[in-house]
C-alpha positions in Angstrom: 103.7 151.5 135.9 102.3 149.3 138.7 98.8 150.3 137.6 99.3 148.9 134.1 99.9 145.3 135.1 96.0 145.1 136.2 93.8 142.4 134.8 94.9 142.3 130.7 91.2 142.3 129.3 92.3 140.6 126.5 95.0 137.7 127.7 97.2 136.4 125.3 96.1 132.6 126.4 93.1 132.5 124.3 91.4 129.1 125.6 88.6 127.8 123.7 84.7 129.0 124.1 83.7 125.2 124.5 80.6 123.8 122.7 79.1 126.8 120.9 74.9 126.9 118.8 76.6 127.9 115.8 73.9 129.7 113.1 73.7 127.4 110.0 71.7 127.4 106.7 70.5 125.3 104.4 72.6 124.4 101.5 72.2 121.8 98.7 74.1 119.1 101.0 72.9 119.6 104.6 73.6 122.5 107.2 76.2 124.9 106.4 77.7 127.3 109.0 76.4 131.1 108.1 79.9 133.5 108.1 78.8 137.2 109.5 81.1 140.2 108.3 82.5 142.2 111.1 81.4 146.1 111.6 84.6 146.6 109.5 83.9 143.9 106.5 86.0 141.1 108.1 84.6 137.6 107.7 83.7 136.0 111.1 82.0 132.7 111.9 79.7 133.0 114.6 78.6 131.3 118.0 76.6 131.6 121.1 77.4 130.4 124.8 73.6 129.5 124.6 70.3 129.1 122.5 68.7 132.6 124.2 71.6 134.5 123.2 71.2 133.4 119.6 67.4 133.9 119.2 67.9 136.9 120.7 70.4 138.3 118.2 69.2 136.3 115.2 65.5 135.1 115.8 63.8 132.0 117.0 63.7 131.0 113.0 67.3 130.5 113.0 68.8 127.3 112.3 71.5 126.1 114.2 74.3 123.2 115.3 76.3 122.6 118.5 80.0 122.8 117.7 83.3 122.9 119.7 85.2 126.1 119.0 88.1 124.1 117.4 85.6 122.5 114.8 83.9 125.5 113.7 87.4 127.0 113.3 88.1 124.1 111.3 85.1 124.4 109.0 85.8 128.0 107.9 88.9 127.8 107.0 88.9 126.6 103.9 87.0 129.5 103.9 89.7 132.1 104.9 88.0 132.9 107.7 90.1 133.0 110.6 88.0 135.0 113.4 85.4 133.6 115.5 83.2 135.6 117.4 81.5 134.3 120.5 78.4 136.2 121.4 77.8 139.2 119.6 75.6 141.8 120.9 75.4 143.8 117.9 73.7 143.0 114.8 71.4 145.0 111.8 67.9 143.8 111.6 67.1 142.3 108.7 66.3 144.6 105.7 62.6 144.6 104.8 60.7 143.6 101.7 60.4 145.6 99.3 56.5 146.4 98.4 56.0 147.5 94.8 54.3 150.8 94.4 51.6 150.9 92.0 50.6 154.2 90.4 47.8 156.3 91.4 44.8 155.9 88.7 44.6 159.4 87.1 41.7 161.3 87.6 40.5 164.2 85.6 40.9 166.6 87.7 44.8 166.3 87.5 44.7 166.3 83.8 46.3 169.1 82.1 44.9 171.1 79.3 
């Protein structure tokens, strides 16, 4: 039993991250924070302890705000979005553009008949 009251890596006083680059786009009235889903589908907004760790999950093109953990909270919920997630490691690259196929010109040795 002694061995189980180690260090709890995951201690119940949860004290805030402190200012956080939060990822934002642009929306018709200024920034808006982006909300992530969650390897399981849950709705998460999104911050990094610094701007490296965000370009290096999302890309130097990525837009972003400092915000204290309590005021991003703040902002997504609203949204129903309760989790934040501080530093994600983890993340699918973008999906890439589609390119239209265009049909071989037939030639007459393929024709039939």
């Amino acid at each position: 039993m002694a061995e189980l009251l180690g260090d709890d890596p995951e201690p119940a006083d949860r004290r805030p991250a402190g200012p956080l680059f939060v990822p934002v786009r642009l929306g018709p009235w200024g920034d808006a924070v982006r909300v992530f889903r969650t390897p399981l589908g849950s709705r998460t907004a999104v911050g990094f302890t610094s701007v490296r760790r965000l370009t290096a999950t999302l890309g130097g093109e990525q837009a972003w705000i400092r915000l204290a953990e309590p005021a991003l909270r703040s902002l997504v919920a609203p949204l129903g979005v309760t989790r934040v997630t501080v530093d994600p490691q983890l993340s699918a690259p973008a999906p890439a553009p589609v390119v239209p196929v265009t049909p071989a010109p037939m030639t007459a040795a393929l024709r039939v008949g």
